[in-house]
VOMAR-23389 format. One record per atom (N, C-alpha, C): y, z, x; atom name; residue in three letters; residue number from 0. Coordinates in steps of 0.001 Angstrom, whole numbers, plus 500000, padded with zeros to 6 digits. Atoms other than C-alpha are relative to their C-alpha. Layout:
BEGIN
      v      w      u at  aa   i
      Y      Z      X CA ALA NUM
...
// end
This chain:
BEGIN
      v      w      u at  aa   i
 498836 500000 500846  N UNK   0
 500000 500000 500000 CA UNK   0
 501227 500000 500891  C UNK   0
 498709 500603 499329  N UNK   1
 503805 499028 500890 CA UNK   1
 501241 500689 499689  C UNK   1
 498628 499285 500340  N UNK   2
 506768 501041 501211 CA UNK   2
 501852 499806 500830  C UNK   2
 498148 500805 499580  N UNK   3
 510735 500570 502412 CA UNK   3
 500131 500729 501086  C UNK   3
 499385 498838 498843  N UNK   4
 511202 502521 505516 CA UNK   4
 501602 499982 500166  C UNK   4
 498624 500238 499961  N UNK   5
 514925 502877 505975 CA UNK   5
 499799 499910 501139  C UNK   5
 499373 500969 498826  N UNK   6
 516319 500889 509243 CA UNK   6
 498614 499174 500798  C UNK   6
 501463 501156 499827  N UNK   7
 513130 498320 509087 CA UNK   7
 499971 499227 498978  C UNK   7
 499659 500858 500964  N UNK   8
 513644 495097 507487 CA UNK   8
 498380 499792 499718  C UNK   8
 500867 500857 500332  N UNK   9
 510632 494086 505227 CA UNK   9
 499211 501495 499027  C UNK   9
 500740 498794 500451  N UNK  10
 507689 496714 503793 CA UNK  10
 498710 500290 500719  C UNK  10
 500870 499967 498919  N UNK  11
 505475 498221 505472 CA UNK  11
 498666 501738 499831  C UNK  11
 501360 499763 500459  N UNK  12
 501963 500012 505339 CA UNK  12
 500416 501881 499954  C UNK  12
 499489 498275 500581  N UNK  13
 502572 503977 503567 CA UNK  13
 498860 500929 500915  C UNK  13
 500745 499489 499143  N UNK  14
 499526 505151 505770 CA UNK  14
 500389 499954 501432  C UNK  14
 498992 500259 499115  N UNK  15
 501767 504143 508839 CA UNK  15
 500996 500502 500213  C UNK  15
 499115 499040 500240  N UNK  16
 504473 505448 507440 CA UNK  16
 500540 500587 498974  C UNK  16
 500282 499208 501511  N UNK  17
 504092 507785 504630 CA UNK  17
 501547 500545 499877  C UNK  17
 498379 500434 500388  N UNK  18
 507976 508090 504436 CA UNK  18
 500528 498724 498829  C UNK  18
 499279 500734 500539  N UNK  19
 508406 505273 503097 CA UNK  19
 500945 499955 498325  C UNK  19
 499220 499913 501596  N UNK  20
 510352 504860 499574 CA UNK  20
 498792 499120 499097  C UNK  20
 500959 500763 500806  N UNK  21
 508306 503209 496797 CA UNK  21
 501058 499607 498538  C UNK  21
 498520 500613 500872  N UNK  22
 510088 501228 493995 CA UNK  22
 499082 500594 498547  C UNK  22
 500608 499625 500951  N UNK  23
 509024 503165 490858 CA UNK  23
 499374 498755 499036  C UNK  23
 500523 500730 500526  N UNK  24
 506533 501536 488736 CA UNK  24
 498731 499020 500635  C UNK  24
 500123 500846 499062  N UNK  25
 505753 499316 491406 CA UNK  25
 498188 499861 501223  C UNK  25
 501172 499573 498929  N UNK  26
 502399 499218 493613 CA UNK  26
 499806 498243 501183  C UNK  26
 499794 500927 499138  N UNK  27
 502776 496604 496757 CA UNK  27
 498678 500495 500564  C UNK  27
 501163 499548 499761  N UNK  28
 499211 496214 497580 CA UNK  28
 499540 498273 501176  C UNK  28
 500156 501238 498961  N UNK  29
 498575 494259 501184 CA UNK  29
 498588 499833 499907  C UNK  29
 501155 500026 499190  N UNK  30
 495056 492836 501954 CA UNK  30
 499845 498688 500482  C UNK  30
 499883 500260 498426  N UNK  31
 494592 492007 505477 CA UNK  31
 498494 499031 499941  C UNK  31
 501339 500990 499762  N UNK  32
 491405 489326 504692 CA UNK  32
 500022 498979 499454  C UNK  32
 500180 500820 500938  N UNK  33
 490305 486132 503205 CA UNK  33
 499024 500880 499039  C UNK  33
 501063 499464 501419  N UNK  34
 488662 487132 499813 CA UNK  34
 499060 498967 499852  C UNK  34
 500860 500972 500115  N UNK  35
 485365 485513 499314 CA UNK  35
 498542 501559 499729  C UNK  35
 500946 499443 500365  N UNK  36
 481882 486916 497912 CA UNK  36
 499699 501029 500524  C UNK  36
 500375 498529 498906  N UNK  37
 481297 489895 500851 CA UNK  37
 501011 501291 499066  C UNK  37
 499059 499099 499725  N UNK  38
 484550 491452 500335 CA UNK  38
 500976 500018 498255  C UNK  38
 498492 500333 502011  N UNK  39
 486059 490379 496193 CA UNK  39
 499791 501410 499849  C UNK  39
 500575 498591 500619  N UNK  40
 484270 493620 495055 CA UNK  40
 501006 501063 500366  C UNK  40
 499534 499018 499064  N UNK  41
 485726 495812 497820 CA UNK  41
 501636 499583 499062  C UNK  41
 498443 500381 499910  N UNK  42
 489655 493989 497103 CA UNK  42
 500096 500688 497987  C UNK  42
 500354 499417 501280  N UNK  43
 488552 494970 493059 CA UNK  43
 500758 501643 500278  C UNK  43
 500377 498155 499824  N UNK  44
 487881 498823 494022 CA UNK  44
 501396 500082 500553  C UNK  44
 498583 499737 499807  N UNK  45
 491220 499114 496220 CA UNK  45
 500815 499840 499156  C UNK  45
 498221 500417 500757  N UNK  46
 493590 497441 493723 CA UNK  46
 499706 501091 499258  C UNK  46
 499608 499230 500754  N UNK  47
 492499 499646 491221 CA UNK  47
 500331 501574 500394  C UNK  47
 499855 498482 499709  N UNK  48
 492306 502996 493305 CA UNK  48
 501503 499781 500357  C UNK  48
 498643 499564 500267  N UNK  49
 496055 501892 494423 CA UNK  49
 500799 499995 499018  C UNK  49
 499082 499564 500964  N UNK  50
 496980 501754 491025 CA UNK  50
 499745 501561 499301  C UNK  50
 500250 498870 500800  N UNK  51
 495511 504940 490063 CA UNK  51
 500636 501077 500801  C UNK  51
 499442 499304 498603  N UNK  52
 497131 506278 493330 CA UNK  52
 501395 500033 499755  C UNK  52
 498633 499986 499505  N UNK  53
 500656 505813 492525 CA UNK  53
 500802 501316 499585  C UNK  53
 499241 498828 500374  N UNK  54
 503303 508382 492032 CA UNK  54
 500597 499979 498345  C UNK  54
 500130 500119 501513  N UNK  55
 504292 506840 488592 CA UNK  55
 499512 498877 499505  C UNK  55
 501277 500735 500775  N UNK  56
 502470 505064 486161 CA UNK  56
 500664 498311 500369  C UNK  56
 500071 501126 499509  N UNK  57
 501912 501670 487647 CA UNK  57
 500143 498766 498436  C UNK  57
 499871 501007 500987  N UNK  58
 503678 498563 485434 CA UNK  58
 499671 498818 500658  C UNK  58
 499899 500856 498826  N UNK  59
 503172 495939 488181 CA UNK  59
 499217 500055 501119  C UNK  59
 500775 499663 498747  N UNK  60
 500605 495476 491188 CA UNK  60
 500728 498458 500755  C UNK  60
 499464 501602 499168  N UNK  61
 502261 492455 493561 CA UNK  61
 498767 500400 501198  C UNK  61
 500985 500170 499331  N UNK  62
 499382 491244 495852 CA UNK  62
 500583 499603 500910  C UNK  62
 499430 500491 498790  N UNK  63
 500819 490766 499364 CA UNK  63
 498899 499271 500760  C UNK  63
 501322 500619 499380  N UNK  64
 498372 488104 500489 CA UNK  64
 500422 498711 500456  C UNK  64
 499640 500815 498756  N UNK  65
 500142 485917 503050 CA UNK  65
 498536 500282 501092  C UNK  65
 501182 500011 498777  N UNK  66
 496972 487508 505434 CA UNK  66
 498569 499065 499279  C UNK  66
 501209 500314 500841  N UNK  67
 494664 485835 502584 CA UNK  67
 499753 498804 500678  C UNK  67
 500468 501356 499418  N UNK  68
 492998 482249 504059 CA UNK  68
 499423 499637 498938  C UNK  68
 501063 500848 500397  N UNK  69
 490463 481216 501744 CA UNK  69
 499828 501328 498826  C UNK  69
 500294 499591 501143  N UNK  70
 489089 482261 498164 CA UNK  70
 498821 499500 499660  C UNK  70
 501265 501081 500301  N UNK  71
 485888 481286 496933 CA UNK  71
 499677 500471 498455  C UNK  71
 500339 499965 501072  N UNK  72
 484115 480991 493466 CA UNK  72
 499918 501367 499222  C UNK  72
 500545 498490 500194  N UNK  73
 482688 484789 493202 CA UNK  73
 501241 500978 500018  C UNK  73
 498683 499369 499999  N UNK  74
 486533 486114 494121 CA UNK  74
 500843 499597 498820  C UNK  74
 499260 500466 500972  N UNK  75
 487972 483959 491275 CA UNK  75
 499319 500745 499229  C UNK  75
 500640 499270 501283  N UNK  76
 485262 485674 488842 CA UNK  76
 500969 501633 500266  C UNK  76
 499692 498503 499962  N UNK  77
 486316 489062 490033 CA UNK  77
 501925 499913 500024  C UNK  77
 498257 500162 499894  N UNK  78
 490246 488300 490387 CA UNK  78
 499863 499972 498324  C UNK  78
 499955 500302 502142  N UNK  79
 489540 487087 486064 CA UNK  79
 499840 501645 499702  C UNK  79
 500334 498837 500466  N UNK  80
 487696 490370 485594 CA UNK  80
 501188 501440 500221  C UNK  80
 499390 498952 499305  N UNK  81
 490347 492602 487440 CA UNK  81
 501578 500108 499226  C UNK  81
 499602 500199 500912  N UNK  82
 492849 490707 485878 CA UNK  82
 500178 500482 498181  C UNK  82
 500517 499444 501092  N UNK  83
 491577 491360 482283 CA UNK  83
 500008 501467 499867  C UNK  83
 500242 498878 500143  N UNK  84
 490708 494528 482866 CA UNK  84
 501319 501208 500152  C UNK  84
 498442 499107 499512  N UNK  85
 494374 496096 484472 CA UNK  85
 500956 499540 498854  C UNK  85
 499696 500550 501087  N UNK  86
 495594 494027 481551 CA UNK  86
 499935 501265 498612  C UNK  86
 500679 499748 500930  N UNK  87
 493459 496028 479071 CA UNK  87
 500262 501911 500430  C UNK  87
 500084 498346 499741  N UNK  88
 494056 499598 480848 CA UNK  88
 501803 500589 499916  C UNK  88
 499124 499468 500202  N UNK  89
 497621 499752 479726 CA UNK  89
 500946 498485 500177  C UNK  89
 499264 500790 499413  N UNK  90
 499142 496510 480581 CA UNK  90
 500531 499732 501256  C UNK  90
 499811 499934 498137  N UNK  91
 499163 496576 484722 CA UNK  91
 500042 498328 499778  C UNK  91
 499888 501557 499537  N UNK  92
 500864 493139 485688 CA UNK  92
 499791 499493 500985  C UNK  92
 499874 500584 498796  N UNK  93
 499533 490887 488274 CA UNK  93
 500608 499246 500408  C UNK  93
 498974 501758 499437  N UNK  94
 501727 488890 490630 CA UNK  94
 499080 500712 501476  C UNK  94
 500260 500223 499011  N UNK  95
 501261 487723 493806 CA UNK  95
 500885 499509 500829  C UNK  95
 498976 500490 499375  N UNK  96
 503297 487125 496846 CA UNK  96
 499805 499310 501670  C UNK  96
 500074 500811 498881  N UNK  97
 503416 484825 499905 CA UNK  97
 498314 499395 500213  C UNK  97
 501730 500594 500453  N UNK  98
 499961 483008 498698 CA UNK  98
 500620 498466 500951  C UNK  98
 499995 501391 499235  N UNK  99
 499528 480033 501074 CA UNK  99
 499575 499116 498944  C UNK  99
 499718 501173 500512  N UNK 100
 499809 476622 499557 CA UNK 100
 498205 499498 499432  C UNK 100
 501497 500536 499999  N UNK 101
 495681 475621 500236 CA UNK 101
 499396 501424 498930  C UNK 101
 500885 499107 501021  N UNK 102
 494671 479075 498448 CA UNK 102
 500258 500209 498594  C UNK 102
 499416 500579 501641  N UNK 103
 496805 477979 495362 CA UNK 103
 499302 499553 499741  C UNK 103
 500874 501428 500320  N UNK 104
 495028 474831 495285 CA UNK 104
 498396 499955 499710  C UNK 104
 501406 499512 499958  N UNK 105
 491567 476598 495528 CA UNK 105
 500628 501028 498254  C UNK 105
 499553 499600 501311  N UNK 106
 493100 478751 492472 CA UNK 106
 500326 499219 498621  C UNK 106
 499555 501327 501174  N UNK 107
 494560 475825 490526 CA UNK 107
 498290 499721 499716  C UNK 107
 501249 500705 500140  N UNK 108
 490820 474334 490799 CA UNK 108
 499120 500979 499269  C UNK 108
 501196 499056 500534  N UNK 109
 488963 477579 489459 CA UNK 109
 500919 500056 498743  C UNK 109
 499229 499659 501683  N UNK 110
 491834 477856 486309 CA UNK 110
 500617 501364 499878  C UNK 110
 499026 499165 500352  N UNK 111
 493404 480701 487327 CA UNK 111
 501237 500327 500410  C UNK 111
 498413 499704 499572  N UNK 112
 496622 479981 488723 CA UNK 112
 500235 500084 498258  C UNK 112
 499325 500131 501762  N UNK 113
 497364 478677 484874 CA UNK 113
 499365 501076 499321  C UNK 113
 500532 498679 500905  N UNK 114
 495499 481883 483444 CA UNK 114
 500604 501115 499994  C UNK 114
 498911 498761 499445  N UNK 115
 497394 484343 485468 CA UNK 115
 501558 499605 499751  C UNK 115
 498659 500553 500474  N UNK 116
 500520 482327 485139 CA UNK 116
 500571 499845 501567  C UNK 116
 499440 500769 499219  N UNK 117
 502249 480365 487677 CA UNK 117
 501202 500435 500114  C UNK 117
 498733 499022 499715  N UNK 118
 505618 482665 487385 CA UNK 118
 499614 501250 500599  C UNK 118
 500506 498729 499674  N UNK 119
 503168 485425 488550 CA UNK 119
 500375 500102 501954  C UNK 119
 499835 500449 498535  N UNK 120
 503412 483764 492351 CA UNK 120
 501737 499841 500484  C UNK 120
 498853 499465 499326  N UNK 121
 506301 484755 494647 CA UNK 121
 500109 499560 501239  C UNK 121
 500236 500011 498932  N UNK 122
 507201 483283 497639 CA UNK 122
 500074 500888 501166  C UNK 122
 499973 498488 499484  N UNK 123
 508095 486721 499263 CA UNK 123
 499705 500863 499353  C UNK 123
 500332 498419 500700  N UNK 124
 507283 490057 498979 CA UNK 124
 501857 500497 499484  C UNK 124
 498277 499568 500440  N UNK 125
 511394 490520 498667 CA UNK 125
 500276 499026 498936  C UNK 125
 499558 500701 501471  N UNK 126
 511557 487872 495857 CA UNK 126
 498799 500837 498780  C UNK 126
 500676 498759 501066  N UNK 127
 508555 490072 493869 CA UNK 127
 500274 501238 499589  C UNK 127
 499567 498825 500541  N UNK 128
 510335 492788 494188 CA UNK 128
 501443 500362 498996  C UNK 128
 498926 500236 500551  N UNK 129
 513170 491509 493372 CA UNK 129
 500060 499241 498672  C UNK 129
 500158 500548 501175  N UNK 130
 511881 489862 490161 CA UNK 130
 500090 501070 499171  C UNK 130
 500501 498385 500957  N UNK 131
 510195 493415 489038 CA UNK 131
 501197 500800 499827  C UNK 131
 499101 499138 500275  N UNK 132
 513338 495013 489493 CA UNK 132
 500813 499614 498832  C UNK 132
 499299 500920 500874  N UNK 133
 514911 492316 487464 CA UNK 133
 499720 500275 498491  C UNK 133
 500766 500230 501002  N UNK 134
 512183 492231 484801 CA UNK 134
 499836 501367 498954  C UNK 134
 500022 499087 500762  N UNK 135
 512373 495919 484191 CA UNK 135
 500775 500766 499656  C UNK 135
 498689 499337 499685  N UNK 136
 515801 496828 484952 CA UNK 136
 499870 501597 500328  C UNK 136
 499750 498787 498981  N UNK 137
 515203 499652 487364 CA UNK 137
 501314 500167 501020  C UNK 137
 498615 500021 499122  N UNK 138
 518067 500014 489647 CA UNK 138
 499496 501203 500924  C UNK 138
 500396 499930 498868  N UNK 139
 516945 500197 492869 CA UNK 139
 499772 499370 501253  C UNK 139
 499704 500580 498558  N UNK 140
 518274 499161 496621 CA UNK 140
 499111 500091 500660  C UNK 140
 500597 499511 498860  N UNK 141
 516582 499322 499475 CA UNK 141
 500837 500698 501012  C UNK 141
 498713 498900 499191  N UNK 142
 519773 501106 501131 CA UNK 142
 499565 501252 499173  C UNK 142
 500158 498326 500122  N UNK 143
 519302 504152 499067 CA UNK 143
 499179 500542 500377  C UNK 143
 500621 499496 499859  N UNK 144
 518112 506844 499849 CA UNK 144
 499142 500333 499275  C UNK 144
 501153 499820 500961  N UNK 145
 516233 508109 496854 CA UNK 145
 499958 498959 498590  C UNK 145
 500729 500797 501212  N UNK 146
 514808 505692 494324 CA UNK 146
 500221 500344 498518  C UNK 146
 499680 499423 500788  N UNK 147
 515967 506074 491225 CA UNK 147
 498080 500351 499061  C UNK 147
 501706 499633 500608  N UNK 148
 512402 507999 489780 CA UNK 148
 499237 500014 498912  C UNK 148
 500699 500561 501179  N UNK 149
 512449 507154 486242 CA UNK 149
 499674 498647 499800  C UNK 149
 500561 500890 500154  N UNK 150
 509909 504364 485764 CA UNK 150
 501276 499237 499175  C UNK 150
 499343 500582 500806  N UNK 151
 512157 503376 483027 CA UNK 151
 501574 499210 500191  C UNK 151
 498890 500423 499166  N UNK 152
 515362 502660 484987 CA UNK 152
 501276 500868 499707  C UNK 152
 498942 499244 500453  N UNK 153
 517586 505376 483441 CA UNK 153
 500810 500844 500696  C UNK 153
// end
């Protein structure tokens, strides 16, 4: 998971530096692999333990998967199911951010870029966050110091 360190441009891993700020609502969830049949399961089990992990109730999971390469058939089933299911456990929204071009195209071909929705994809992690902030009207910099802490933006 991904947090704001103050005087470090970008976000960066909360086990690293458990300082960091977190944008209420919000769960910035990196993984560092290609997804494919070994490892979908495993990327399953994390997303949901970091949404069950957050400090407040998670509206939003953005998938930081610029490290992603490759996707295969068995990851699209479990991306649908994970999908569906974070869907179904309150409304948890998936997006995704800095998805390489070829692992679209492997997505487009299985049916779930258009399932998940094609506004879900971000070309940065700073334009996803900057959507969610948009989308839910939180009001929240990355200069401040404390985050404003109601989910709700009040």
């Amino acid at each position: 998971m991904l947090g704001k360190v103050d005087g470090l441009k970008g976000y960066h891993d909360l086990t690293r530096y458990p300082t960091a700020r977190r944008v209420p609502g919000l769960v910035l969830f990196r993984w560092d692999a290609p997804l494919f049949f070994a490892n979908a399961e495993i990327f399953s089990h994390d997303t949901r333990q970091a949404v069950a992990a957050a400090p407040t109730p998670t509206r939003r999971v953005v998938v930081a998967a610029e490290p992603v390469t490759d996707v295969d058939t068995t990851t699209a089933d479990v991306l649908q199911r994970l999908h569906h299911d974070l869907d179904a456990a309150g409304g948890v929204e998936r997006h995704f951010a800095e998805v390489k071009d070829p692992v679209k195209d492997r997505l487009r071909r299985y049916g779930l870029l258009q399932q998940l929705g094609p506004d879900r994809f971000h070309p940065t992690l700073g334009t996803a966050v900057d959507t969610y902030l948009t989308d839910s009207g939180i009001h929240w910099r990355e200069e401040d110091s404390e985050p404003n802490a109601d989910p709700e933006g009040r």
